[in-house]
N, C-alpha and C positions, 0 to 999 in steps of 0.2 A: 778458920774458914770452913762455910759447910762443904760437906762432900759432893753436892751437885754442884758445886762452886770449883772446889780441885778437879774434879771429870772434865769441867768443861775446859778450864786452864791449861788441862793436861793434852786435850786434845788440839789445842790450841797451840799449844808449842809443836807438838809433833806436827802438824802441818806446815811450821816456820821451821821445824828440823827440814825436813824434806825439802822445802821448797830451797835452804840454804845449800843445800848440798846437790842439788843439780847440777852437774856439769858441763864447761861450756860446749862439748858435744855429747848429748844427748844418747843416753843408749834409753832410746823408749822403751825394750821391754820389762828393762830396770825400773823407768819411772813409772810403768803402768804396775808393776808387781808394787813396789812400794807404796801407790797410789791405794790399791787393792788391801795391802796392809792398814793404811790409816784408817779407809771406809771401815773394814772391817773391825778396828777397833772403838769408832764409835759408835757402830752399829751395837755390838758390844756394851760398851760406856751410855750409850744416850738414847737409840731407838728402842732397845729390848726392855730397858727401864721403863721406860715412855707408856710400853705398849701394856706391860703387865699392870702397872699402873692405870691403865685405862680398861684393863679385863677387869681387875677388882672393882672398880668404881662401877663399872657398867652392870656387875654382877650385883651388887650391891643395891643398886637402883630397882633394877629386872627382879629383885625379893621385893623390895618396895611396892613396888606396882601391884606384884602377886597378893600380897596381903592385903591391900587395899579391894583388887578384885573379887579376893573370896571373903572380906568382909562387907562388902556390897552386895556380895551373892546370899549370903548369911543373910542377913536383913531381909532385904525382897523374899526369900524363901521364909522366913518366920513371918512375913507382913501377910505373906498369901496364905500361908498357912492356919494362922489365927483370924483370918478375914479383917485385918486392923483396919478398912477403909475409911477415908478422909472422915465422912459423914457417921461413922462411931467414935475417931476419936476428938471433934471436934461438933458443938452442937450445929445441927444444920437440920429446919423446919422450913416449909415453903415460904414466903410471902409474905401476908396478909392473908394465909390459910388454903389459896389458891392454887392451883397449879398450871396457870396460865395469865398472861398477864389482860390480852387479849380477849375480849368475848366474843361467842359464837351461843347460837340457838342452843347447842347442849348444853355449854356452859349456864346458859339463863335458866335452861327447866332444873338443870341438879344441884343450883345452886353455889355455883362454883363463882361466881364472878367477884372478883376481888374489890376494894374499894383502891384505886388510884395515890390514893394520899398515902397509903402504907408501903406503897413501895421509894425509895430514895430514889432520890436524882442522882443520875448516873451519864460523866458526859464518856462520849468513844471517839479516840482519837486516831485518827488514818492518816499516819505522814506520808509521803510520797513525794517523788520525785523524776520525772520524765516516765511516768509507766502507763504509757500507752497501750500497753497490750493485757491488763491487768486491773486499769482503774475502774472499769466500770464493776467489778466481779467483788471487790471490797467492798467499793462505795453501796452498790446491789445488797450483802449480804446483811451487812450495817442497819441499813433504814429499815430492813424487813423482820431486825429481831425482835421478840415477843416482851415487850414490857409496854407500860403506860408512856400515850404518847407527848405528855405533857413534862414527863418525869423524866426526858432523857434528850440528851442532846450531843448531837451525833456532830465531830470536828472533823474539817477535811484540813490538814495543812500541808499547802502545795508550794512546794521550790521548785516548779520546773522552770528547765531554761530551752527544752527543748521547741523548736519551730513549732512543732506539728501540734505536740500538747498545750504546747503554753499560751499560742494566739490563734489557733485554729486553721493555721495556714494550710488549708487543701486543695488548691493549686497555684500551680507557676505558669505564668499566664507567658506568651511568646509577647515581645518587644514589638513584632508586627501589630499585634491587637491592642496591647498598651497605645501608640502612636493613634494608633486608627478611633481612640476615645471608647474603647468597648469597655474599659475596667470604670468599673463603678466609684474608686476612689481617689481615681485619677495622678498626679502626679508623686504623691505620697507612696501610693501602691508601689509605682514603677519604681520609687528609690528603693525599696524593700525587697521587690521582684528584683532589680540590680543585684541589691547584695546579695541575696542568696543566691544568685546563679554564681559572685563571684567570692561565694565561701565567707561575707565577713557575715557571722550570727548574729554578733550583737548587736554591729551595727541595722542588719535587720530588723532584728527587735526592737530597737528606738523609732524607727521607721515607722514599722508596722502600728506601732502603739501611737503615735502620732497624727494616725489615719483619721478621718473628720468621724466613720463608723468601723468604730473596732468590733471584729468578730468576736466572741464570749470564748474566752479558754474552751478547749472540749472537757475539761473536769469539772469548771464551772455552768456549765451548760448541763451537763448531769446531776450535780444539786439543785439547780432550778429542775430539773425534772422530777426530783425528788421531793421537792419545796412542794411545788404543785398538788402531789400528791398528799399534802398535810406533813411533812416528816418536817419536823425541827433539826434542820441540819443549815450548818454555817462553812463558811468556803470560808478560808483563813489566806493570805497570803503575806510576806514579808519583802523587806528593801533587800534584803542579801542573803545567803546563805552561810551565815556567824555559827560556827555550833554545827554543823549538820543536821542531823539527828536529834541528837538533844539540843541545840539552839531554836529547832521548828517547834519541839516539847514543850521547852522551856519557855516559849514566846506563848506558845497558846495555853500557857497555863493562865495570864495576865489578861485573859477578858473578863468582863464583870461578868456575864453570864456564870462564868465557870465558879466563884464565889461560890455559886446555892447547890453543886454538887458535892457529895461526900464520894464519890467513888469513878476513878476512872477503868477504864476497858480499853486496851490499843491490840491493834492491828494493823501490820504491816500490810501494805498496797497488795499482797496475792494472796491474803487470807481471808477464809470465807468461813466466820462460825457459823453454826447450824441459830436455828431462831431460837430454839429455848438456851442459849449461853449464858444469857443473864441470869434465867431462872436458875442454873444448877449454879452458879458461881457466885454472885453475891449473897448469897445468905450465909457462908461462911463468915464474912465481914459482919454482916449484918448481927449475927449473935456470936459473935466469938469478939470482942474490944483488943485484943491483942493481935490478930492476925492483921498482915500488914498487905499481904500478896497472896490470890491464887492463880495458881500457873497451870495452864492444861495443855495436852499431849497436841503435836503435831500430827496430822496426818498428810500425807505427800499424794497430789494427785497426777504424779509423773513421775511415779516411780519405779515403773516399767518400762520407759522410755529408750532407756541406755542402761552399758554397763556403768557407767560412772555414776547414774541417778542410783541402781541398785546398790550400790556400794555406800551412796552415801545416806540411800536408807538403814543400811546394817548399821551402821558406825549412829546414827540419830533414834534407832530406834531401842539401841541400847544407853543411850546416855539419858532418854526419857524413862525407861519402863523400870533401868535399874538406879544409875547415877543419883534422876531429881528424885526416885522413891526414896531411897536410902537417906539422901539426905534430908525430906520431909520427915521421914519417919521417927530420924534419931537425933536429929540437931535442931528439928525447924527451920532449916536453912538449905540453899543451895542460890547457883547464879539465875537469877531471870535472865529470859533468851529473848527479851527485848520487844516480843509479839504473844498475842493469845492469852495474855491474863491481864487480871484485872487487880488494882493497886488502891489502897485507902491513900486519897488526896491526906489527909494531916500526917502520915507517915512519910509520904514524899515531902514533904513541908519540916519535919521531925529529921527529915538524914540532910538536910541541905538543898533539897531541889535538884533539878538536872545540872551536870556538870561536861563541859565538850573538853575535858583536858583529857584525855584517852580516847579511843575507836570504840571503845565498851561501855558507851555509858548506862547501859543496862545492869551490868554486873558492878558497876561503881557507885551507882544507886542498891543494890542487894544490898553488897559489903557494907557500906555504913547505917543502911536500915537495920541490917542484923545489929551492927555494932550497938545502938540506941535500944537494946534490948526487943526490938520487933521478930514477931513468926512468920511463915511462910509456910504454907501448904500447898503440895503439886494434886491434883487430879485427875487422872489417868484416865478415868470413864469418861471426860470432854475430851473430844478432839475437833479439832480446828483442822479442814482442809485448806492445805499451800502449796506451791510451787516449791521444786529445787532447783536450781543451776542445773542446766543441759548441757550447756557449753564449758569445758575446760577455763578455757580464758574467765568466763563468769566466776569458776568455782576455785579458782588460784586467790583471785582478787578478796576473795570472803574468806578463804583460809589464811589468808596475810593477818586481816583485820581480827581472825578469831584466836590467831597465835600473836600476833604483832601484842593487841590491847591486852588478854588479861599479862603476857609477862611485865609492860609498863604500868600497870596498876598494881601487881605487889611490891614492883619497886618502888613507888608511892606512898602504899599505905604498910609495908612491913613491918614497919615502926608504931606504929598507929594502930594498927590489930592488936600488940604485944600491950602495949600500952592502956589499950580500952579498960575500963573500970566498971561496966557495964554487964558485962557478956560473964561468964561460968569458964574456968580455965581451961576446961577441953574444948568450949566453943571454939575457945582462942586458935589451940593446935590443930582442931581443925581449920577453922580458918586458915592459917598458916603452913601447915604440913600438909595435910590431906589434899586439900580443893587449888590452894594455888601453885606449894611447889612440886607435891605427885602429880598432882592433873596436870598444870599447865606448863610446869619448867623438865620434870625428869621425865615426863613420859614421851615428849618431844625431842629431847637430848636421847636417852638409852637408845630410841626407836631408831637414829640415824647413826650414833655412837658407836653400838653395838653391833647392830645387825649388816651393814652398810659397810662400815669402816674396821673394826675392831676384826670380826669374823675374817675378813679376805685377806688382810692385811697379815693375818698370824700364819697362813699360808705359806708366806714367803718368813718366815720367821721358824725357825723349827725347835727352836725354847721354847716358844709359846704352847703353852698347853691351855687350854679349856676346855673346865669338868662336862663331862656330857650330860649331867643336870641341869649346864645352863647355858648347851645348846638345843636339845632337844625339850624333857619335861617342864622348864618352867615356861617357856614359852608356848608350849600347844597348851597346857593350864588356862592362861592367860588369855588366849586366842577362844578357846572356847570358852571362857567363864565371857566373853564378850557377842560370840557366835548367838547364844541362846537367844537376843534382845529382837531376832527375824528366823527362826525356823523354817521361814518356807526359801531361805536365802541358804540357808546352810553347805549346798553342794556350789556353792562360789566363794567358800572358808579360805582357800588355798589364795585364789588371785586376788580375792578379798587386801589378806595378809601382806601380798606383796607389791599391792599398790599402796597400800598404806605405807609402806617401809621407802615407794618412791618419795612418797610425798611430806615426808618426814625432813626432808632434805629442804624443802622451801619451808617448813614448819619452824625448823630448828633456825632458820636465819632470816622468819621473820620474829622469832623467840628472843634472840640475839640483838636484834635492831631495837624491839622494846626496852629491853634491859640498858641499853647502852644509850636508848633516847634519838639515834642516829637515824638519818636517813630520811627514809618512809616512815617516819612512826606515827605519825598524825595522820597517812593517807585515809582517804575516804573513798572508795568506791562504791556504788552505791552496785547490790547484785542485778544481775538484768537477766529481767523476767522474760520467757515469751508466750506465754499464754499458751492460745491455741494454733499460734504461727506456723508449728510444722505439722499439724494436725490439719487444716482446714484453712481455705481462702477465702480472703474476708469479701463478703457482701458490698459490692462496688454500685448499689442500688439502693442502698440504705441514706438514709440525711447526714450520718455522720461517718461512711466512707471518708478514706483518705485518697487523695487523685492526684497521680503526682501525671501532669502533663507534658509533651516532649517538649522543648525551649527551640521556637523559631527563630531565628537569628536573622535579622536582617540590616543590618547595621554594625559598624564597629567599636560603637558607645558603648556595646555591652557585650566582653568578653567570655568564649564558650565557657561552660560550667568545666571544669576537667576530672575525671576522674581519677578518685583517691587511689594510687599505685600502691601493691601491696607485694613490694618483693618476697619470693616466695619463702626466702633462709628466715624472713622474719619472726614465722610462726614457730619457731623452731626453738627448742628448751635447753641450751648448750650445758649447763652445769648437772642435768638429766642425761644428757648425750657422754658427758665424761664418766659422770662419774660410774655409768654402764658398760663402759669400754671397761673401765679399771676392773670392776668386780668379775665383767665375764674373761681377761687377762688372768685372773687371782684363778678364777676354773680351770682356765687352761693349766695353768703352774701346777695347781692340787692335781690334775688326771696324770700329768707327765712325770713330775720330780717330787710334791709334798706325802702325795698319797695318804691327806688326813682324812676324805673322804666329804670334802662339804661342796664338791662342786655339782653337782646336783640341784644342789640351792644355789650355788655360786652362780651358773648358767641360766635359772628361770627368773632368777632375782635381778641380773645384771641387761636378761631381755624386757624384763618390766621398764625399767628404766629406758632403754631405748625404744618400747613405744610408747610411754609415755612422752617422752626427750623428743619423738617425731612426731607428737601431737596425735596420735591415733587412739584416739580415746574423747567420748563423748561425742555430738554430735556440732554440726558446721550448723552458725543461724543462720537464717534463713535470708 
């Protein structure tokens, strides 16, 4: 028998000793002493073991991560330092010799103007989905970028199911005026106007679509205004929403049009490349046959909004400058982040095509592109302005899906990486060590393992010893080797830190649900944008104003609208709310009776958690 086998046996009889020998009158202070005895003997036996067992491993991790760190930091400092930029070590010449796609009066006297045929067809695909506050600033940025306008073909493909986006529905007419013959589509309308006062959507939407003259989508109604203007742009829509993400991909890959292009470009509904994107991006493609993907930098145009937008600039602005460098620069490899670059169609063709069995279909297209021996180069000097989640709620639902999918995609392909016959065996462990289980499985686990649980818990444990190497120096290492990626963020290092440690906690058990397949693992949220909703009130004068009008009610055919009740506890983050009680508990014990000296941290760490857990973080939509 093993020895965790006998401990557990052993304490297992001792509580059937006791409980045998109770008395039929009870001297309680006898059974609370004996009581006290057993606990403390498996505290002893089971907890103390448990716990150093989880210091070693956690410590073990916490070097992991560091070495990882400062070989990321290595890189990026020899990349800057040698000037190794994309465009040295990869050939990249303009065009057709041009450096514009577009001509203008200069362009004609100096000679600059390109011939049209030398640049490739290139289609750009803008999925989207109820983004009302956002589509026009895409679909805008799109149509207006600088290449040949024959040579490029701009995809809109829209799953919206939303009213307001998807049929254009700009007002809710009162049931008086309906009756009285003012609506123009008469009885159709009214069954439409019914349902939506009484909440059924879709069946509105069959309604509405029904109507002898349907409104034009408000997204489709902005490609015709783009149409107009000469842009070869195509409004795609589908029966369902199969795939998400990649099922919209996936579908608009299968128009014939899309055959005569060699190169796509995507962008997510709140990104707005600058006009020359094509010009600096595809001509890596263009003369390099082996590159598969270039990926360019985000830039965030709300990222001073809130503290939660700055934070999640720090944490984004180090995973572009250092993460996707390091990994361009010494594997050719790293995850595409799903927007802002642009992709050779015969590589996506060469790894399988788009796939909806994960949240990630972005990085499960990377993963088996790399596998098929394809490169990838990041480019730091393009940036793409977007949006970030302002709203908590927004940015929980995106953190699920960016922890949830890669842990269910190395449980997928773990075997399959190992396996490849393709790749160079360090590609491999990267693949495997590096990217999927330091990045996305220990650095999630250590973060809440450790710092959260392990630290406060040793507290009340007074065995427990951890080396002050790795409560203190490996982690401020680690913290700053991450700090540098925002410089002008630097003096929010600390809260930075410690919101991150709250949110480790939803990270780690949506990490947990991937791995185990359970649950939510396939959820889909899509993030929700808001534009410029809390900046500025929109233009109720405009043709494509939204007008939501009060519902007269004059009759009992048509039930009031009621509003959506939103009990107040609801907002409320309860496994945030405990697990902040426990830790700042653990502070109190350290000042009173441990005197190891971590309640300090124990107290700012345990009140993170309860305002985040009260939802005081980030801003209310609008």
């Amino acid at each position: 028998m093993s020895s965790s086998g006998g401990v557990g046996s052993g304490v297992a009889e001792e509580v059937a000793r006791l409980w045998r020998e109770l008395p039929v009158r009870m001297d309680w202070a006898a059974v609370a002493a004996q009581w006290a005895g057993a606990a403390a003997a498996a505290r002893a036996a089971v907890v103390v073991p448990a716990v150093r067992a989880l210091v070693a491993v956690s410590l073990a991790m916490t070097v992991m991560i560091l070495a990882e760190k400062l070989f990321v930091a290595a890189v990026c400092l020899a990349v800057r330092a040698l000037r190794l930029r994309p465009d040295r070590r990869y050939k990249w010449l303009p065009i057709g010799g041009a450096a514009a796609a577009t001509s203008s009066e200069d362009d004609e006297e100096s000679g600059l103007v390109a011939d049209a045929a030398a640049f490739p067809m290139v289609l750009v695909q803008i999925p989207m989905f109820n983004e009302r506050e956002v589509y026009k600033l895409s679909i805008g940025a799109a149509c207006s970028l600088d290449w040949p306008s024959d040579r490029v073909v701009i995809q809109v493909l829209d799953d919206s199911t939303d009213l307001v986006v998807k049929d254009g529905i700009d007002e809710v007419i009162s049931y008086t005026k309906l009756r009285r013959g003012l609506c123009r589509e008469g009885a159709e309308m009214a069954a439409a106007a019914a349902a939506v006062m009484q909440g059924r959507r879709w069946r509105a939407i069959s309604s509405w679509r029904n109507a002898p003259s349907r409104r034009l989508d408000l997204v489709e109604k902005e490609c015709q205004k783009w149409q107009g203007k000469g842009v070869n742009i195509k409004y795609e829509v589908r029966g369902n929403r199969k795939g998400y993400k990649a099922g919209a991909l996936k579908e608009g890959l299968k128009h014939d049009y899309v055959k005569e292009c060699e190169y796509i470009a995507m962008f997510d509904a709140d990104f707005q490349p600058e006009s020359d994107f094509l010009l600096r991006t595809v001509p890596f493609l263009v003369h390099n046959s082996e590159i598969a993907l270039v990926q360019t930098r985000w830039k965030f145009v709300n990222a001073n909004e809130c503290l939660l937008t700055r934070f999640q600039e720090m944490s984004l602005d180090y995973h572009f400058k250092y993460e996707q460098e390091a990994g361009s620069s010494v594997y050719s490899f790293f995850g595409f982040n799903g927007t802002a670059g642009v992709w050779r169609i015969a590589a996506i063709d060469d790894a399988g095509g788009w796939k909806d069995r994960t949240t990630v279909e972005d990085m499960d297209l990377a993963v088996r592109a790399t596998l098929q021996g394809w490169k990838f180069v990041y480019v730091g000097d393009v940036k793409v302005k977007s949006e970030l989640p302002s709203t908590f709620k927004a940015y929980r639902f995106q953190q699920h899906r960016w922890s949830c999918g890669p842990a269910n995609l190395f449980k997928k392909m773990m075997v399959e990486i190992l396996e490849n016959k393709k790749v160079s065996f360090w590609n491999k462990i990267h693949l495997w060590y590096d990217f999927f289980f330091v990045g996305k499985i220990a650095a999630h686990t250590v973060t809440f393992i450790y710092y959260c649980f392990v630290i406060p818990v040793s507290v009340w444990l007074p065995e427990i010893e951890i080396p002050l190497w790795g409560v203190v120096y490996v982690p401020t290492v680690i913290t700053l080797c991450k700090a540098v990626g925002t410089p002008s963020s630097f003096h929010l290092v600390i809260l930075w830190v410690l919101f991150e440690n709250v949110m480790s906690l939803h990270r780690i058990k949506a990490a947990v649900t991937g791995i185990l397949e359970a649950g939510r693992v396939n959820e889909w949220v899509v993030t929700e944008k808001l534009g410029d909703a809390n900046k500025t009130k929109p233009d109720t004068n405009g043709s494509d104003a939204v007008k939501v009008i009060d519902v007269e009610l004059t009759t009992p055919l048509i039930p009031k609208l009621k509003k959506r009740r939103t009990r107040f506890w609801d907002k409320y983050h309860y496994s945030e709310i405990f697990v902040g009680i426990c830790i700042i508990l653990s502070g109190l014990y350290d000042v009173l009776y441990a005197k190891k000296g971590y309640y300090i941290f124990l107290f700012i760490q345990g009140l993170a958690f309860l305002i985040v857990g009260f939802d005081y973080i980030g801003v209310c939509p609008p």
